[in-house]
Backbone of each chain as ProteinMPNN parsed JSONL, in Angstrom:
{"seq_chain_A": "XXXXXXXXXXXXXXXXXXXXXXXXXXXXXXXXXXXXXXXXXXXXXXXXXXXXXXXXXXXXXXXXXXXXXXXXXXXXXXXXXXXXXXXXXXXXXXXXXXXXX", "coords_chain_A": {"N_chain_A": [[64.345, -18.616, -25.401], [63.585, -15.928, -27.501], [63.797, -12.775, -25.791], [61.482, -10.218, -25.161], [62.176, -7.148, -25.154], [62.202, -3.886, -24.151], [62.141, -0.916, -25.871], [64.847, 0.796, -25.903], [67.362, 3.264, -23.61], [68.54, 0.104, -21.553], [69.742, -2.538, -19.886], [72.494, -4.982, -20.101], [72.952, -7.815, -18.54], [75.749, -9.444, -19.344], [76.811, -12.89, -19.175], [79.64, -15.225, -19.379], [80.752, -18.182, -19.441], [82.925, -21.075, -18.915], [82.72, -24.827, -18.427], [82.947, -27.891, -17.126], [81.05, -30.688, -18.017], [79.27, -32.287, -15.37], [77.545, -34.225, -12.825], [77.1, -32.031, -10.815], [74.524, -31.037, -9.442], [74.577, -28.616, -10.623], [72.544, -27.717, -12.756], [69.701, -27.675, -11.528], [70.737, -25.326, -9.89], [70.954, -23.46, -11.249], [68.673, -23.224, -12.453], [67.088, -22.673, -10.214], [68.052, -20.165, -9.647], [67.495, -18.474, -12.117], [64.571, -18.708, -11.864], [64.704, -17.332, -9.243], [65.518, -14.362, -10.107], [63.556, -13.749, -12.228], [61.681, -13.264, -10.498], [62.336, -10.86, -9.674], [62.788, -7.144, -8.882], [62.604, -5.186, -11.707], [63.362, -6.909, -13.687], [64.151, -7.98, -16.68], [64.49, -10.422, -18.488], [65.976, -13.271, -19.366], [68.309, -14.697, -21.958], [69.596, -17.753, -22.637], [72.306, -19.91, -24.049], [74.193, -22.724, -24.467], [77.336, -24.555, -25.394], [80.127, -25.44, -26.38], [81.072, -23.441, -25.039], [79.577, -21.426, -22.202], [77.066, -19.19, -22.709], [75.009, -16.664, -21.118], [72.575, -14.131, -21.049], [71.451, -11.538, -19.239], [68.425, -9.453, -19.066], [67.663, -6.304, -17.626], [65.894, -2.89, -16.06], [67.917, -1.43, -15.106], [70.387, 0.039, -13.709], [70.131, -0.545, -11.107], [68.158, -2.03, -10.278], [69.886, -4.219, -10.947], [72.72, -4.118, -9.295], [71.234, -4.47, -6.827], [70.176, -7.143, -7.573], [72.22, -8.804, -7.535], [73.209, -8.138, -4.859], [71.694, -10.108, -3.37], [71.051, -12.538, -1.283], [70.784, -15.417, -1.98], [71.285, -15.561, -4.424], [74.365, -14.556, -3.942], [75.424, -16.732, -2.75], [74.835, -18.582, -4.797], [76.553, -17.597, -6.462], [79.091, -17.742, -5.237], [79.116, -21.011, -5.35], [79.51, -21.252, -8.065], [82.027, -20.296, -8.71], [83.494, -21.946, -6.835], [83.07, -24.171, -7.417], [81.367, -24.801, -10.517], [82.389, -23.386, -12.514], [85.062, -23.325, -14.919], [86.021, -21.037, -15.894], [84.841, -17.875, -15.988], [83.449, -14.566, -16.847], [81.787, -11.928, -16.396], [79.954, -9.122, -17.733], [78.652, -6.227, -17.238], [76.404, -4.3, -19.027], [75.041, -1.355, -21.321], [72.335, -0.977, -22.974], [72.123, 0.283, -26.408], [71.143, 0.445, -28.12], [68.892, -1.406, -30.611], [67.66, -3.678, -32.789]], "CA_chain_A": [[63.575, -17.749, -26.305], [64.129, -14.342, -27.32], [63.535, -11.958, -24.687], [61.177, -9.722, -26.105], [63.188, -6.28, -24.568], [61.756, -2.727, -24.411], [63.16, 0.223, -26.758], [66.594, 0.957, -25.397], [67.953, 2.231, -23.22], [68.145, -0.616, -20.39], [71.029, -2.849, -19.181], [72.532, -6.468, -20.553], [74.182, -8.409, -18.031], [76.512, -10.647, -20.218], [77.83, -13.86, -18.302], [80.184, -15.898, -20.158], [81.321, -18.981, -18.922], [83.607, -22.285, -19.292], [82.636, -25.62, -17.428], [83.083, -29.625, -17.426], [79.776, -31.405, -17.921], [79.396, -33.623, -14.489], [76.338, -33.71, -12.32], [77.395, -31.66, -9.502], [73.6, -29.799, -9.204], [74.213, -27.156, -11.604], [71.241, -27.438, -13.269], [69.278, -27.366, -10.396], [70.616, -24.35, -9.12], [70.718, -22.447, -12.375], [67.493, -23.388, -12.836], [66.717, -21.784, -9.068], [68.86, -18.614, -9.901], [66.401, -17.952, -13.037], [63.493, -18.66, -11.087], [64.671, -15.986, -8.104], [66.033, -13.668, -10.912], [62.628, -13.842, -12.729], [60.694, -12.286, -9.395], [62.975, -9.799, -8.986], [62.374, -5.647, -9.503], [63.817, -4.417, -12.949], [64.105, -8.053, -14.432], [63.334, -8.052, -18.317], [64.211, -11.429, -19.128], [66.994, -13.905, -19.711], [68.763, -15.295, -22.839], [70.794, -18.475, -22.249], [72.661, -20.774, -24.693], [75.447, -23.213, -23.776], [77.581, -25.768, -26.632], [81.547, -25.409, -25.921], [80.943, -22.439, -23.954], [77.669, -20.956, -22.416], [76.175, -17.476, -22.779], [73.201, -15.99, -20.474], [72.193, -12.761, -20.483], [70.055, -10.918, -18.457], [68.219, -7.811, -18.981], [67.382, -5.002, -16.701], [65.622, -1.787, -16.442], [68.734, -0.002, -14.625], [71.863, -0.401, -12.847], [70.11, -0.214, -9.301], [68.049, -3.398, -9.978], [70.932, -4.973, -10.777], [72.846, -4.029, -8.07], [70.061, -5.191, -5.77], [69.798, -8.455, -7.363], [73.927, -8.963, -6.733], [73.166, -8.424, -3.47], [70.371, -11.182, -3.121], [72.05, -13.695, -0.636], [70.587, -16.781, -2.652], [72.645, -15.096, -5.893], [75.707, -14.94, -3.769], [75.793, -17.975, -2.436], [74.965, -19.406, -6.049], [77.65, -17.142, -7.044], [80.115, -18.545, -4.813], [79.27, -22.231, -5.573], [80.228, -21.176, -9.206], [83.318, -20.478, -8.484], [83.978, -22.774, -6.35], [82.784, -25.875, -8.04], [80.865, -25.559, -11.454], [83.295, -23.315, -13.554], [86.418, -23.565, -15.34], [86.367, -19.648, -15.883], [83.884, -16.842, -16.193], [83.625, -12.9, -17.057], [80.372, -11.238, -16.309], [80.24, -8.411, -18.172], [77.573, -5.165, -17.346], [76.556, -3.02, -20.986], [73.77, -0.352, -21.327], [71.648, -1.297, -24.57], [71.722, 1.261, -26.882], [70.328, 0.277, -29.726], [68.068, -2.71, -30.626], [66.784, -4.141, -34.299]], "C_chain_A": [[64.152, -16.335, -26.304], [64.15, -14.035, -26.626], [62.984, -10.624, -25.401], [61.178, -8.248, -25.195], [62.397, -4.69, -25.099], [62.295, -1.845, -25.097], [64.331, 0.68, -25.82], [66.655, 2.699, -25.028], [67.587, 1.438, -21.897], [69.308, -1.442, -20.247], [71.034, -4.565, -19.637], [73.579, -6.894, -19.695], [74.824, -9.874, -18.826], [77.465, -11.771, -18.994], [78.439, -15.073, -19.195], [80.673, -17.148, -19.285], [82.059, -20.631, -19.859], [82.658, -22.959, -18.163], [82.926, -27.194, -17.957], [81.347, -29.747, -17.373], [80.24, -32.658, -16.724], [78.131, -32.714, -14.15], [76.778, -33.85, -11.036], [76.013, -30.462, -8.949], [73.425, -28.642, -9.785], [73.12, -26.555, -12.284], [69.951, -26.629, -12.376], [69.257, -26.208, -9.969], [70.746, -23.241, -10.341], [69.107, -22.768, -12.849], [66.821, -22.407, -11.541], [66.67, -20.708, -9.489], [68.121, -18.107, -10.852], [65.646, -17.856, -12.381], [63.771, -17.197, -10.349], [65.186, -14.895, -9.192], [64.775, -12.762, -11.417], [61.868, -12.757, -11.86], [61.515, -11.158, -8.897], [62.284, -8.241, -9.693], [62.969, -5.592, -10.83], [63.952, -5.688, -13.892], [63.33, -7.997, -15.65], [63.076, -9.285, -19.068], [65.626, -12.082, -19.503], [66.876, -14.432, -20.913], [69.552, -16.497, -22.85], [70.555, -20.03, -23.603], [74.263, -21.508, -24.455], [76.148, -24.681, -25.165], [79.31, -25.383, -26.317], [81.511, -24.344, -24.524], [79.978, -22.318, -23.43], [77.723, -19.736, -22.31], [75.243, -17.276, -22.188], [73.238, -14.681, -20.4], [70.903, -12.252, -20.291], [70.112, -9.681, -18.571], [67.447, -7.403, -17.835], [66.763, -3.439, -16.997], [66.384, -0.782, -16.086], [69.696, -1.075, -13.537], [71.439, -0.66, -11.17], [69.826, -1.694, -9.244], [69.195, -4.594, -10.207], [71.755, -5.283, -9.894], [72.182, -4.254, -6.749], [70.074, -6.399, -6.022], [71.267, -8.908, -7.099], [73.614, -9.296, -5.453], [72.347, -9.65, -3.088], [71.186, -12.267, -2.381], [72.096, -15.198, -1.122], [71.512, -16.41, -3.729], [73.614, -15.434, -5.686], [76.255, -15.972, -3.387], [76.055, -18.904, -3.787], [76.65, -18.698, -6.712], [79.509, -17.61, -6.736], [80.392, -19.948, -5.421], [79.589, -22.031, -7.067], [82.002, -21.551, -9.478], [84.191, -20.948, -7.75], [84.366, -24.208, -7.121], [82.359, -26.016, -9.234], [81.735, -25.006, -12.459], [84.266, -23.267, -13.614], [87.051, -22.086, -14.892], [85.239, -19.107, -16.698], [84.078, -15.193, -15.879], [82.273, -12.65, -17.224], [80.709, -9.388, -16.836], [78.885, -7.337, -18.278], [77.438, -3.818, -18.192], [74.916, -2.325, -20.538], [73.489, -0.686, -22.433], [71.532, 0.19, -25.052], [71.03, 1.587, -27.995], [70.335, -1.155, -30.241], [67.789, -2.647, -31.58], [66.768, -5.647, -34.609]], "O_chain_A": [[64.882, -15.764, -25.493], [64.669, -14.887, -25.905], [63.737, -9.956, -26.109], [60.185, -8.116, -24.48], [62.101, -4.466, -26.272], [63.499, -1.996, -24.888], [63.957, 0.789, -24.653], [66.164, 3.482, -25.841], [66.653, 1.801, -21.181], [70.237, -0.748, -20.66], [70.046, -5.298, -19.592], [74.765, -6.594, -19.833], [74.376, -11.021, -18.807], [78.414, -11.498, -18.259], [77.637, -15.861, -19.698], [81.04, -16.778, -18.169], [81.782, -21.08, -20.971], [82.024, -22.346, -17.305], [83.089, -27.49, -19.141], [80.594, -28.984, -16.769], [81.064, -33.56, -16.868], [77.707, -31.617, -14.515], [76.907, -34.834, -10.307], [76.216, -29.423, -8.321], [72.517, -27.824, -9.636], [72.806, -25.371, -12.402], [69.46, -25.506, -12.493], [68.187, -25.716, -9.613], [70.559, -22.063, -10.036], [68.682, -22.223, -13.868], [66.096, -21.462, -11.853], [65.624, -20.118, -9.759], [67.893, -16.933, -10.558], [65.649, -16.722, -11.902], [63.241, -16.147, -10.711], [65.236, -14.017, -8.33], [64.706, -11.545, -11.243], [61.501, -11.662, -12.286], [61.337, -10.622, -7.804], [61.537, -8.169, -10.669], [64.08, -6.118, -10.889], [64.656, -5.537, -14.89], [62.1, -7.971, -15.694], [62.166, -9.507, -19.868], [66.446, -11.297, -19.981], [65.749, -14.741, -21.302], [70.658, -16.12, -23.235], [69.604, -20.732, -23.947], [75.293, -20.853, -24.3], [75.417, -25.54, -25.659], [79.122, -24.474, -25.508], [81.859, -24.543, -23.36], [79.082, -23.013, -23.909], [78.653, -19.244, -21.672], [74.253, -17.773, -22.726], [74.005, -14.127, -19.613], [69.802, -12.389, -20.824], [71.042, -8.895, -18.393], [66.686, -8.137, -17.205], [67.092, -2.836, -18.018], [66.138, 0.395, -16.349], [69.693, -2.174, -12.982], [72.224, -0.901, -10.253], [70.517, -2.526, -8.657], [69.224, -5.682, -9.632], [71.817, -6.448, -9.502], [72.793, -4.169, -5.683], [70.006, -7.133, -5.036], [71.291, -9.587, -6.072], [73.69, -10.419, -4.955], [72.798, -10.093, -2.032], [72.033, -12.863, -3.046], [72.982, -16.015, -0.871], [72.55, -17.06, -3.851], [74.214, -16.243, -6.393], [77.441, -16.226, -3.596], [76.998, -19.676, -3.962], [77.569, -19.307, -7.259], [80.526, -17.737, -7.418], [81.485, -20.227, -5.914], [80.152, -23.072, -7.406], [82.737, -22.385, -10.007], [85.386, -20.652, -7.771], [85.354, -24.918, -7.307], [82.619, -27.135, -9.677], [82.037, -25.78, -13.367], [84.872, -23.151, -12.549], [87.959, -21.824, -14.102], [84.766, -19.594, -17.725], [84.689, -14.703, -14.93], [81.641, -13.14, -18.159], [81.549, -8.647, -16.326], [78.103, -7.486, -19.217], [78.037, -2.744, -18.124], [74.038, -2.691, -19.757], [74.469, -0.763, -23.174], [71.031, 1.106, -24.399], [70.55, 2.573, -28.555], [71.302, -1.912, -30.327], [67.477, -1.491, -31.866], [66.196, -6.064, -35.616]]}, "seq_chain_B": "XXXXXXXXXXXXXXXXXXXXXXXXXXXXXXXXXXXXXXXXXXXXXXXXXXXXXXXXXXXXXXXXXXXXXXXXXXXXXXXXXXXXXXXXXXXXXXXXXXXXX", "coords_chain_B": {"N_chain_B": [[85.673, -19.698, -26.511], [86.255, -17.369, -23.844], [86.566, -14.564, -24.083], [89.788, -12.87, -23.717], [88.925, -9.401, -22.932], [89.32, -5.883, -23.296], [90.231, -3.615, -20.625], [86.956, -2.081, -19.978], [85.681, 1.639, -20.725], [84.268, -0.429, -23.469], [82.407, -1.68, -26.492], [79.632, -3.886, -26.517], [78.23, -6.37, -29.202], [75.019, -7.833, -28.901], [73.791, -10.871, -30.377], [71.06, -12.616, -30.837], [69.896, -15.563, -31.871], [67.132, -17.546, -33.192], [67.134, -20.553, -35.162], [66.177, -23.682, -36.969], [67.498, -26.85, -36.927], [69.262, -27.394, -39.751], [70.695, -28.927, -42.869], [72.039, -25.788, -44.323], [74.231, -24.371, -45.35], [74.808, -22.705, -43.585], [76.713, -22.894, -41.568], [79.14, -22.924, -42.339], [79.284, -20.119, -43.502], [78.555, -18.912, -40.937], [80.942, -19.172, -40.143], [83.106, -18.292, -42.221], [81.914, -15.186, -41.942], [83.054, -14.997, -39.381], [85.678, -15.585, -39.214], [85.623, -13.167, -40.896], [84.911, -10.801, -39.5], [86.953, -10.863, -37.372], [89.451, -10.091, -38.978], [88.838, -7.355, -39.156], [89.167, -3.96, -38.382], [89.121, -2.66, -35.256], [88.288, -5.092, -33.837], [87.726, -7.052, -31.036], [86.669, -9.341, -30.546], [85.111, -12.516, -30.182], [82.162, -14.455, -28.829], [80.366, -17.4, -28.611], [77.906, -19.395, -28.304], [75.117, -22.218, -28.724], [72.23, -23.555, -28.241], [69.036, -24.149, -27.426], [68.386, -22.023, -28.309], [70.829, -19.186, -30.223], [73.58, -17.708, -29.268], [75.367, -14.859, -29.831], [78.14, -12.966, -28.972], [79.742, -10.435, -30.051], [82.645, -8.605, -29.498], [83.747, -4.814, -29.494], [86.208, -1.917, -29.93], [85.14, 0.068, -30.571], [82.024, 2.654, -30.88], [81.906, 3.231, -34.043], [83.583, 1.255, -35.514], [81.855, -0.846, -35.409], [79.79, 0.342, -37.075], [81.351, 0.786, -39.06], [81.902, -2.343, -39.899], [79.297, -3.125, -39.818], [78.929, -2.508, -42.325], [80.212, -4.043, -43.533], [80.054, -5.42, -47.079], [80.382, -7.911, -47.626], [79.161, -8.801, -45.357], [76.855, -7.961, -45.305], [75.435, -9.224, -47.237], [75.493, -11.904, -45.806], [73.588, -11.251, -43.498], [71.594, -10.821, -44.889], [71.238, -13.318, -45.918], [70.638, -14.521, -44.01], [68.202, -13.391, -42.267], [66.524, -14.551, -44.91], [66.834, -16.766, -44.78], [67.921, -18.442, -43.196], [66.972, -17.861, -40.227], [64.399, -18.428, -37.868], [63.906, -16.176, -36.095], [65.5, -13.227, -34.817], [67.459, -11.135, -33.184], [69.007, -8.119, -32.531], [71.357, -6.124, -30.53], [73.026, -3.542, -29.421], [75.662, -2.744, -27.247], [76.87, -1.107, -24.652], [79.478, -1.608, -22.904], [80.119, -1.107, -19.442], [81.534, -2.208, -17.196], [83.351, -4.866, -16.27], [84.222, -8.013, -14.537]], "CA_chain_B": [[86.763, -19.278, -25.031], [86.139, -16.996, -23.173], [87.585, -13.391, -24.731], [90.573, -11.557, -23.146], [88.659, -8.379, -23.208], [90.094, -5.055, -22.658], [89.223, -2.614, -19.558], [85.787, -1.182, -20.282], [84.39, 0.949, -21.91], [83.956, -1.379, -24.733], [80.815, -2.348, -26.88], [79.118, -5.74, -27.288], [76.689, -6.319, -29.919], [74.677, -9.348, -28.503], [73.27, -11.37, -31.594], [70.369, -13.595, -30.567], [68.895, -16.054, -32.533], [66.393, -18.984, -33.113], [67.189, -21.583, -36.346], [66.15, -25.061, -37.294], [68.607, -27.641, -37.623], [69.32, -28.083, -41.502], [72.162, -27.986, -44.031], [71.765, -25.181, -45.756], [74.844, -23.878, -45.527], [74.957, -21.766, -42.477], [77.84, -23.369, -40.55], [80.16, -22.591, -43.645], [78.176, -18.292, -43.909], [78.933, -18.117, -39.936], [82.6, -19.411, -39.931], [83.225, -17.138, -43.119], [81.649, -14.119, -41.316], [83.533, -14.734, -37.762], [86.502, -14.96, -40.386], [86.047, -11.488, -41.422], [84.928, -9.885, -38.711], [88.37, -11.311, -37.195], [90.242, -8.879, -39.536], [88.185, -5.725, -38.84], [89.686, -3.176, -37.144], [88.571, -2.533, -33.185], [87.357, -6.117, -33.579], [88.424, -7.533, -29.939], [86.822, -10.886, -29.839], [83.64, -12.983, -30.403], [81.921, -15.526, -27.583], [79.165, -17.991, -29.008], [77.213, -20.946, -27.771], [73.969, -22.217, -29.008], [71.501, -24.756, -27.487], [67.814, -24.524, -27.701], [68.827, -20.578, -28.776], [72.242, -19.119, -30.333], [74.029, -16.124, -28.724], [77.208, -14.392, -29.98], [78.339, -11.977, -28.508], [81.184, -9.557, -29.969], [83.569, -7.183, -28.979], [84.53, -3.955, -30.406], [86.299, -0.711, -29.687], [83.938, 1.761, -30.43], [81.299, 2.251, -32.149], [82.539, 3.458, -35.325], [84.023, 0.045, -35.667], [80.99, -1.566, -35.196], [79.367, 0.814, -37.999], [81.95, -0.336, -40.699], [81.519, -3.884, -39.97], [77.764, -3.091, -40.267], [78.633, -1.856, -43.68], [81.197, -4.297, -45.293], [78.992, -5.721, -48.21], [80.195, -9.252, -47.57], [78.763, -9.275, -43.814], [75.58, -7.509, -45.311], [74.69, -10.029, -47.84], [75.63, -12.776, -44.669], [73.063, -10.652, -42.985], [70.172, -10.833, -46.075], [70.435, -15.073, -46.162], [70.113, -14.882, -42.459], [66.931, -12.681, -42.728], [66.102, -15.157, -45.881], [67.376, -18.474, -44.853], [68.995, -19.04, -41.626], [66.922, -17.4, -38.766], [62.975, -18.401, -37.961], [63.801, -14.987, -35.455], [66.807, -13.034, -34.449], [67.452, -9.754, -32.507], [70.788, -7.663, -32.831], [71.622, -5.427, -29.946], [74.596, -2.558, -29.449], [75.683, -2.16, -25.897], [78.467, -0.49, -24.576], [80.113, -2.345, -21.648], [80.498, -0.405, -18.498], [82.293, -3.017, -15.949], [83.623, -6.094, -16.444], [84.919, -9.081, -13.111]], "C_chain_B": [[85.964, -17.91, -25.0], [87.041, -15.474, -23.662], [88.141, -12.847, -23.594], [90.308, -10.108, -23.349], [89.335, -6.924, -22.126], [89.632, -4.156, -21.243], [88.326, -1.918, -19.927], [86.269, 0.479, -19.95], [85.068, 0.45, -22.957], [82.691, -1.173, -25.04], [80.589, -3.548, -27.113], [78.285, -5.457, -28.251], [76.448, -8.069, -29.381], [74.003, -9.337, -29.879], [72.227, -12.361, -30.96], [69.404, -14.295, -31.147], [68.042, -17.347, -32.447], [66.585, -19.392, -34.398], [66.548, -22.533, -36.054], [67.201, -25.377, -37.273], [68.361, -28.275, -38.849], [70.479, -27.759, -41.842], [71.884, -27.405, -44.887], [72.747, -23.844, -45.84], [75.089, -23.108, -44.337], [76.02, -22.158, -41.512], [79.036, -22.398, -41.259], [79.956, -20.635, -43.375], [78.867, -18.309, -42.521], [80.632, -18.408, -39.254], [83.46, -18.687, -40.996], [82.999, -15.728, -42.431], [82.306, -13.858, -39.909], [84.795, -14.82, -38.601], [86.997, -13.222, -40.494], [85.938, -10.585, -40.913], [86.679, -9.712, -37.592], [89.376, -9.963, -37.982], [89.988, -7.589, -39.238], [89.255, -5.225, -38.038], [88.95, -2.379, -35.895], [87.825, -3.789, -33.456], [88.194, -7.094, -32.359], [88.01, -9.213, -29.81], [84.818, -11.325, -30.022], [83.539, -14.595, -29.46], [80.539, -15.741, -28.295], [78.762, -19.088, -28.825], [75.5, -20.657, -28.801], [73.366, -23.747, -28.658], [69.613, -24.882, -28.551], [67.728, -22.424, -28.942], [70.184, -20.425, -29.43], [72.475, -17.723, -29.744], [75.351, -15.946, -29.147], [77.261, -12.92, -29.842], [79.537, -11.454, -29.584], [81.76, -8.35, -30.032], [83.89, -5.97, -29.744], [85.006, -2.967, -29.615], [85.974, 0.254, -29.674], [82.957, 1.538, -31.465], [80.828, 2.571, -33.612], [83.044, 2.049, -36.424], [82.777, -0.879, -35.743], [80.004, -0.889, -36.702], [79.778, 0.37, -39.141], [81.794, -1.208, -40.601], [80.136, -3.759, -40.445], [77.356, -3.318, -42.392], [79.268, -2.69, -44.819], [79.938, -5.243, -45.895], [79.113, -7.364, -48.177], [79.211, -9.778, -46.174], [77.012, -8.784, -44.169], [75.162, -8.601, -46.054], [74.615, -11.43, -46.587], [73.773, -12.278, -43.894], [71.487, -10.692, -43.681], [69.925, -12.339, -45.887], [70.304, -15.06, -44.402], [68.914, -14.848, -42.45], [66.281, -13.924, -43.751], [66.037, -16.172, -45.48], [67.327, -19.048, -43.634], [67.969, -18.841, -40.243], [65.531, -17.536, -39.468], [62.899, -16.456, -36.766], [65.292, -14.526, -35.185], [66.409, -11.703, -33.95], [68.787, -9.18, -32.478], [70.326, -6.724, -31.443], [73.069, -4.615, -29.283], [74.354, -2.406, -28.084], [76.806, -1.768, -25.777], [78.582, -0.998, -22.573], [80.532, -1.216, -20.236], [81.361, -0.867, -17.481], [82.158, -4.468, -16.37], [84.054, -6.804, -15.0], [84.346, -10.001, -13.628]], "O_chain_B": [[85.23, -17.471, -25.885], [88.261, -15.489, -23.5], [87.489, -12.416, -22.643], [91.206, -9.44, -23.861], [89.657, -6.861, -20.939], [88.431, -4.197, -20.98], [88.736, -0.835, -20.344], [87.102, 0.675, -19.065], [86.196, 0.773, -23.328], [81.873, -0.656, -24.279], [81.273, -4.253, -27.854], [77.619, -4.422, -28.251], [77.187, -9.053, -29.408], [73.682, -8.318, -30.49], [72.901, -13.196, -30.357], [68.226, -13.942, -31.097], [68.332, -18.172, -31.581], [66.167, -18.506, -35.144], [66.156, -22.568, -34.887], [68.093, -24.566, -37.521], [67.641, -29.239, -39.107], [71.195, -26.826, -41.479], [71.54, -27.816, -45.995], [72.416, -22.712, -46.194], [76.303, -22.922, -44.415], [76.038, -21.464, -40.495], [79.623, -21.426, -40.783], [80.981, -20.098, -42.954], [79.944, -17.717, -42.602], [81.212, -17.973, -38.26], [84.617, -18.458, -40.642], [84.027, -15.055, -42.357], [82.186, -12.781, -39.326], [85.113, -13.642, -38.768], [87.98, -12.502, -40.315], [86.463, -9.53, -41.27], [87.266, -8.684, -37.255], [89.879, -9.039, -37.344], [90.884, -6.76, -39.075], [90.013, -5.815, -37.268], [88.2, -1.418, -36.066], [86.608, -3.663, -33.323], [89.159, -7.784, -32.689], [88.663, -10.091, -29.247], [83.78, -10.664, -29.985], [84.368, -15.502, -29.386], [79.737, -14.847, -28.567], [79.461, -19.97, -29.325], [74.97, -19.66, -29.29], [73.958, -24.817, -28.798], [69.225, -25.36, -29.617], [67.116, -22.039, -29.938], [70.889, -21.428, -29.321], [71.662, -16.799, -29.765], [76.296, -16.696, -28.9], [76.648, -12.008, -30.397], [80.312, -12.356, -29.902], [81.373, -7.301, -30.545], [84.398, -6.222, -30.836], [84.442, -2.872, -28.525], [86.304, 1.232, -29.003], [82.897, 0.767, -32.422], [79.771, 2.287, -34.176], [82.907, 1.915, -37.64], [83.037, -1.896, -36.386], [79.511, -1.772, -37.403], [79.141, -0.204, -40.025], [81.173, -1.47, -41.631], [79.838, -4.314, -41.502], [76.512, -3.76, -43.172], [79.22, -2.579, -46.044], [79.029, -5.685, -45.193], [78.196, -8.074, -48.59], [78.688, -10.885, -46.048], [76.08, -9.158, -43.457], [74.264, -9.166, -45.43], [73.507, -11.963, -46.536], [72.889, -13.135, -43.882], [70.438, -10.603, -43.043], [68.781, -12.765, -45.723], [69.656, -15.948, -43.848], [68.267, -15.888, -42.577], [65.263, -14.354, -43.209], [65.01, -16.774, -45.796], [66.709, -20.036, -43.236], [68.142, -19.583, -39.276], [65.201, -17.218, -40.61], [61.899, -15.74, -36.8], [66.215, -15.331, -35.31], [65.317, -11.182, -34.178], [69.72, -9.978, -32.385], [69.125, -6.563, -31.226], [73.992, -5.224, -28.741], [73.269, -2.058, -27.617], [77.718, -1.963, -26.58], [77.965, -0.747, -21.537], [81.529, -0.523, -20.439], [81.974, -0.018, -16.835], [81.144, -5.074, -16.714], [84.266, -5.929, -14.16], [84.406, -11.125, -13.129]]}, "name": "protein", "num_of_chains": 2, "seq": "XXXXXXXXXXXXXXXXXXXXXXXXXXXXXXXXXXXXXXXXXXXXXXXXXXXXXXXXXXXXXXXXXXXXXXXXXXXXXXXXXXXXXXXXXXXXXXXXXXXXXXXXXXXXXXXXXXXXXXXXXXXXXXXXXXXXXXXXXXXXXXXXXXXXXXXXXXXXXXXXXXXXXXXXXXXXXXXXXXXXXXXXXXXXXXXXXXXXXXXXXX"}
């Protein structure tokens, strides 16, 4: 669903990714990683769509909560098993919203 | 794929929308419009999946570049059957990229 996002500004973490479709738990743990994402400080709300590629982005009220949820040791671990095992190749990409319509 | 984007700053505009599935032309309207944005100038690159949502992200060099695209008259009428036709919701948003990994 949308993400229905406060007047600007506030912070879009863009994560782009490649992957194979197998069932190595991905779901599962991207399904976690929302969940713990969700209860975090600063979190506004995720976007995610996936069809050759996938797209998620997550908003924020500021660079700190972000940087806090990075740190989150369940994140990094998920973050590892990414790049270990579920993608091809991924670019996470952190933007300041500046303007919304 | 996955854009070869340049060292921030950059801008994204995230695009996020909700459709039906119908033919009513909109495959044809957004492969025409990724087309022409393709030619623009500071146009670096466009990343799009869509599932239960669609997201496309794309790239520009500044946001001057992002203003004329706003403005060419073929991407605006694209922009009216969306509004008209294509999208039960959508949200546009300008960010400007601070860090990319």
């Amino acid at each position: 669903m949308i993400v229905n996002t406060p007047k600007p500004p506030y912070y879009a973490v863009i994560f782009s990714s490649m992957r194979e479709e197998k069932d190595d738990g991905y779901e599962e743990m991207a399904n976690e990683v929302l969940e713990l994402a969700s209860s975090q400080e600063g979190f506004l709300g995720m976007e995610s769509a996936r069809s050759e590629m996938g797209i998620s982005v997550s908003y924020w009220d500021s660079l700190d909560s972000i940087k806090k949820w990075s740190e989150n040791s369940r994140h990094a671990f998920a973050k590892q098993m990414g790049k270990e095992h579920f993608y091809e190749a991924f670019r996470t990409r952190i933007s300041k919203v500046e303007k919304e319509y």
